[in-house]
C-alpha atoms as one frame of an Amber mdcrd trajectory, in Angstrom:
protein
 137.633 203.465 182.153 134.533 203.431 180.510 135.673 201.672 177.248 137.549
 199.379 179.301 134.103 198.167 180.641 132.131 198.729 177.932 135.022 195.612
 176.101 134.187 193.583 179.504 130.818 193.524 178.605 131.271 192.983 175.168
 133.713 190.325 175.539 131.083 188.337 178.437 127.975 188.987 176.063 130.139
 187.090 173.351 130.859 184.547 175.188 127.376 183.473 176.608 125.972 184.171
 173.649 128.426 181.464 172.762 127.583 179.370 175.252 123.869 179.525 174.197
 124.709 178.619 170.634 126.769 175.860 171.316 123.889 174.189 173.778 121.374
 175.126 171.253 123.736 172.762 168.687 124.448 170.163 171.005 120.759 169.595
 171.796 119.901 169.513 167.845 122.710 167.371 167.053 121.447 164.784 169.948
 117.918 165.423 169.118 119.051 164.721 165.445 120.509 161.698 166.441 117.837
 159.989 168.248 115.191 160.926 165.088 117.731 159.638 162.915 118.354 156.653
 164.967 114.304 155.980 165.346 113.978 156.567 161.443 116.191 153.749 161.295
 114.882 151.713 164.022 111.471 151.814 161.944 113.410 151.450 158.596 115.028
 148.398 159.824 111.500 147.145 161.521 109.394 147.510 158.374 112.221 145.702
 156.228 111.789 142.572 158.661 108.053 142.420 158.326 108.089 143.464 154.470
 111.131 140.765 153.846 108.494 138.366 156.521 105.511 138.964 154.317 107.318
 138.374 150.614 108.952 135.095 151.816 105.354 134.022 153.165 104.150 134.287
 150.052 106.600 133.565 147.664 105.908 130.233 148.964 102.888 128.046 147.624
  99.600 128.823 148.152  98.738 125.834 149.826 101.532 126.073 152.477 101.139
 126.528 155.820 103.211 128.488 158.115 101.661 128.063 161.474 103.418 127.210
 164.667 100.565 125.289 165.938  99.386 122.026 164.560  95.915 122.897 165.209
  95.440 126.948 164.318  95.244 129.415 166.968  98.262 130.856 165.817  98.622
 134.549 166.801 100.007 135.802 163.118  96.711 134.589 161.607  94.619 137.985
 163.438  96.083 139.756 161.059  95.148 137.939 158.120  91.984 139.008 156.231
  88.935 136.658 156.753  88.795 133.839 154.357  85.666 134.451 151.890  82.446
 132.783 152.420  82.878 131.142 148.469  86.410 129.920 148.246  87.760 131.432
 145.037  89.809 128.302 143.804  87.001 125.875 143.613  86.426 124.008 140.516
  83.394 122.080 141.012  83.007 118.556 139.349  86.550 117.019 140.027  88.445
 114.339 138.168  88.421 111.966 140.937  91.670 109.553 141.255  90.880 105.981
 142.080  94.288 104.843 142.144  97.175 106.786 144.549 100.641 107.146 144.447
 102.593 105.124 147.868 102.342 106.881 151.149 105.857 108.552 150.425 105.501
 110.102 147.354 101.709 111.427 148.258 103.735 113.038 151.440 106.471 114.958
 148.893 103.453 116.067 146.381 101.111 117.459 149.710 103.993 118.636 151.660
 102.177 122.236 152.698 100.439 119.661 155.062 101.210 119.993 158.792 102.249
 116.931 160.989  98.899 114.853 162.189  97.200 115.466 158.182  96.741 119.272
 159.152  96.435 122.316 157.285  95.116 125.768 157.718  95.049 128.493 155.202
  97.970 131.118 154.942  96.514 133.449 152.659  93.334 134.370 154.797  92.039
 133.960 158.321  89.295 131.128 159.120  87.187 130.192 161.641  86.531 126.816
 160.202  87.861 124.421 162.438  86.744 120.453 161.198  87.800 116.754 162.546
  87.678 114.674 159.633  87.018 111.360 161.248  87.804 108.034 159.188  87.012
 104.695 161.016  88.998 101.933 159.316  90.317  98.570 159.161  92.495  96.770
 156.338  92.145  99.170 153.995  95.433 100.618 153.084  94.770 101.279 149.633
  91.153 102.580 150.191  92.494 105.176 152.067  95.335 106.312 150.376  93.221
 106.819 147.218  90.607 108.719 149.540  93.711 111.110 151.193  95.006 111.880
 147.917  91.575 113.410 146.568  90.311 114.390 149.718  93.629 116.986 150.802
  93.430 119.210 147.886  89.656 119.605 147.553  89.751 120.566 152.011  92.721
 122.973 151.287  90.748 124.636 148.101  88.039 125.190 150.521  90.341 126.943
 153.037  89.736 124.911 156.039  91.146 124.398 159.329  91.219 120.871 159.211
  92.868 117.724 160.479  92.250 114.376 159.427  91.981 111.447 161.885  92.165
 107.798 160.909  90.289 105.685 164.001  92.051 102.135 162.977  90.678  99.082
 165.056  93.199  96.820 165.899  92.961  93.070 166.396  90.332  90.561 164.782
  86.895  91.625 166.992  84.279  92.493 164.062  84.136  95.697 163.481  82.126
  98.717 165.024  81.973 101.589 162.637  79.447 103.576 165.329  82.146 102.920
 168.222  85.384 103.876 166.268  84.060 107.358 165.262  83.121 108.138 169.005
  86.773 107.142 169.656  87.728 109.878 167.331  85.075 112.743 168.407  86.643
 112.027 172.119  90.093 111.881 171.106  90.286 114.526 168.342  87.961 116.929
 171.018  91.811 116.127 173.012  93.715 118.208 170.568  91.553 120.876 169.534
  88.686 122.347 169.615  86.947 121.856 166.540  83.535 122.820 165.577  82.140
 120.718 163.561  83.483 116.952 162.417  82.840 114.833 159.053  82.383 110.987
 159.837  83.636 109.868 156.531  83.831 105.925 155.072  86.899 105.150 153.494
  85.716 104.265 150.597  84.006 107.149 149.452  85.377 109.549 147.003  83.801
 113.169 146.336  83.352 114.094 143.317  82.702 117.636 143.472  84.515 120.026
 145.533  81.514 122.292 146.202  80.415 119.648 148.581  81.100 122.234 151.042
  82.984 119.992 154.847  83.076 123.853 156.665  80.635 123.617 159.391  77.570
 124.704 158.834  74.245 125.425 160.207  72.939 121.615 160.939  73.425 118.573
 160.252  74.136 117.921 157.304  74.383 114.329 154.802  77.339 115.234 152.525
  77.316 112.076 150.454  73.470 112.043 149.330  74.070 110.414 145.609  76.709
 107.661 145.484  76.993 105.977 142.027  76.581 102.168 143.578  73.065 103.412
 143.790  72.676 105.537 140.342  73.465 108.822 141.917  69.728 108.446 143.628
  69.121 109.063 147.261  68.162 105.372 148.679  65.661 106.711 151.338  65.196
 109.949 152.531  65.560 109.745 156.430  69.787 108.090 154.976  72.469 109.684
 156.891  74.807 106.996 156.830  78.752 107.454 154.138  79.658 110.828 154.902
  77.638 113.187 157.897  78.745 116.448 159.132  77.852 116.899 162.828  78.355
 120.003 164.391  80.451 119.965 168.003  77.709 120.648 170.204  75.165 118.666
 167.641  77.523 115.787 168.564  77.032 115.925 172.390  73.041 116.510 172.266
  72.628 113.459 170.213  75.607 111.525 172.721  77.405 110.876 169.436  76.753
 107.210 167.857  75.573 103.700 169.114  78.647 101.866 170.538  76.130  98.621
 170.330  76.241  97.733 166.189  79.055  95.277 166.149  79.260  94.318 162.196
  77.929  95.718 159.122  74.639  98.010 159.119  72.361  99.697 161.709  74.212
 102.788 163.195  73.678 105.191 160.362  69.907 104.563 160.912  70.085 104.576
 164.724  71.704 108.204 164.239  69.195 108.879 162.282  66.376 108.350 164.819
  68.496 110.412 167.283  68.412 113.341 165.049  64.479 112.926 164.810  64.342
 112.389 168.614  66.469 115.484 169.026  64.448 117.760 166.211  67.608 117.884
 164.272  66.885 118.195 160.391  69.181 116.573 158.001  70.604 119.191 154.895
  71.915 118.156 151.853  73.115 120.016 148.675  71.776 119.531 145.279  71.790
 115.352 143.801  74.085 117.572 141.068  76.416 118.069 143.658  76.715 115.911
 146.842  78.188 113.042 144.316  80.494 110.323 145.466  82.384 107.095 143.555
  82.487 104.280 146.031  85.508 101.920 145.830  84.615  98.592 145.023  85.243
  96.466 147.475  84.687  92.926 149.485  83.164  92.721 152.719  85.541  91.824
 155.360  85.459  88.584 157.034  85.229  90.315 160.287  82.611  92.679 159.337
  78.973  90.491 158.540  75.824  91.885 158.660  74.482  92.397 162.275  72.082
  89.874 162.724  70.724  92.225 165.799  70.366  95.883 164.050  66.759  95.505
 164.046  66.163  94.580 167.270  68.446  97.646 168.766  66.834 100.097 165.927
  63.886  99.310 167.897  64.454 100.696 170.649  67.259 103.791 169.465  66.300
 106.812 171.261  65.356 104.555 174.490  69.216 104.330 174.917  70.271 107.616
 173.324  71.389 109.302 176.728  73.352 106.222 178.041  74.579 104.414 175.077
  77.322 106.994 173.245  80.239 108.836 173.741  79.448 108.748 177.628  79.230
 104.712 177.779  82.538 103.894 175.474  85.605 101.756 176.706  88.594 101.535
 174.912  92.330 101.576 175.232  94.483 103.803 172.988  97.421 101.486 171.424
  99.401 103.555 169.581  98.939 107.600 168.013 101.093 108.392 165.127 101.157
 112.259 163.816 101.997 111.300 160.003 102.311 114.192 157.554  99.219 113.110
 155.791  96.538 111.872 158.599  96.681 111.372 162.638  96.850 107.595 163.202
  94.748 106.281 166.726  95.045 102.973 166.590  92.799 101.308 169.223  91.026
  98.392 171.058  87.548  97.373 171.650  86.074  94.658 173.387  82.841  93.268
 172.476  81.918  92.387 176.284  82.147  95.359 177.463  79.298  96.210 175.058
  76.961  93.432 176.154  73.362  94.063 174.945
């Protein structure tokens, strides 16, 4: 009887002991699974972001891969900051004064975005310019200026887009009012920090003329060679200005009232004095530009009135600027290598 038991108990303690083992392998094997199944999970994960990250930058440097026209992509956070000296700089630059077509520039700058906008790939930046170009009949003024001007903005790693302000029709033309027109509607797209109000015909000649905003005003285009590299006065902020955004609003932008050659430069220039706002410049060495010879357009004569309204500049500051324009918007084309407004001014509606 007893051994008959004692093989009950046995045979039971063999079996639950069983039981045990096979629920302690079951829950490995599952457990096992799932690890496994993460390790993959993350395997498979890193893979996508390493095969991400080599195809990023097997492309060229100067491509962008941005989403957004305008930055403010969420993949750039995670990009180191850009340096405060761009490494690819070169300095004095073999400036081109003639330019392939329109076509051909497009397939030789295609890292650009659509609207003439780039942003750096390889590093984060915080550098977020409106180049502003008023203009009028002069196609191939500003294709030679695009096709030195792109390369030397995307060695500096800038956020930048390019606007072209083109006045339409036959009124004579208002340099002051066309590059309000673009603060107002480049401040529609984005919100950029600082702008450059930049002729046409001007060509830099050095790319450590520096267009990233800075810390004031500054008057990139100080020694031009029409006048021997020399600065022509010193209170001159007229060619190429940086502006910063807010800089922009205290001094209400530009005169709308300079219809025809000369004047608005200088009124901007009392408006920075009025507003205690110094004017910077780099070195003569540096801040060189070619200008692009040229003939005055028939539509563009000296203003026989800029003295008269110099005379009385900061008097109208707070009323006569980017709060006083009227315009109509014709036509905005996004091209690959500049943002097209073409508009309309009337000359009434700026009555002195």
């Amino acid at each position: 009887m007893a051994s008959k038991l004692d093989l009950i108990v046995r045979v039971c303690t063999i079996l639950i002991t069983a039981f045990i083992v096979i629920q302690v392998i079951f829950y490995c094997s599952a457990q096992h699974i799932r690890f496994y199944n993460n390790i993959v999970l993350i395997k498979n994960y890193s893979g996508a972001i390493r095969k991400h990250l080599e195809m990023t930058y097997k492309m060229k440097d100067m491509s962008v891969t941005t989403d957004d026209a305008h930055g403010g992509s969420n993949w750039t956070d995670y990009l180191p900051e850009c340096p405060p000296n761009p490494p690819r700089l070169v300095g004095p630059l073999a400036t081109y004064k003639n330019s392939p077509s329109l076509e051909k520039m497009e397939l030789e700058l295609k890292y650009l975005k659509p609207g003439g906008h780039f942003e750096p790939q390889e590093c984060r930046t915080n550098q977020r310019v409106a180049i502003v170009i008023p203009y009028r009949n002069r196609a191939s003024h500003l294709r030679t200026l695009l096709y030195n001007l792109h390369p030397m903005l995307a060695r500096q790693q800038l956020n930048y887009t390019i606007f072209v302000i083109e006045q339409a029709g036959t009124n004579t033309f208002n340099r002051g009012l066309l590059m309000n027109i673009g603060y107002v509607e480049a401040m529609k797209s984005a919100e950029f920090r600082c702008f450059v109000f930049h002729d046409v015909d001007l060509i830099p000649e050095d790319d450590r003329i520096y267009y990233g905003c800075g810390n004031g005003t500054r008057h990139l285009s100080a020694a031009v060679d029409k006048f021997n590299y020399r600065l022509p006065y010193q209170s001159i902020v007229g060619g190429v200005t940086q502006l910063r955004q807010n800089d922009v609003e205290i001094l209400n932008g530009f005169s709308n009232l300079y219809f025809g050659w000369g004047g608005e430069d200088d009124d901007l220039s009392a408006r920075l004095r009025n507003a205690s706002l110094k004017i910077q410049r780099y070195s003569m060495t540096i801040s060189r530009y070619k200008m692009i010879k040229h003939t005055r357009d028939k539509h563009n004569m000296a203003n026989p009135k800029r003295m008269t309204l110099l005379a009385a500049a900061t008097k109208r500051m707070k009323t006569d600027g980017i709060n006083s324009l009227k315009y109509k918007v014709l036509n905005i084309t996004r091209g690959t290598l500049y943002t097209n407004i073409q508009v309309e001014i009337d000359q009434k509606d700026y009555a002195i």
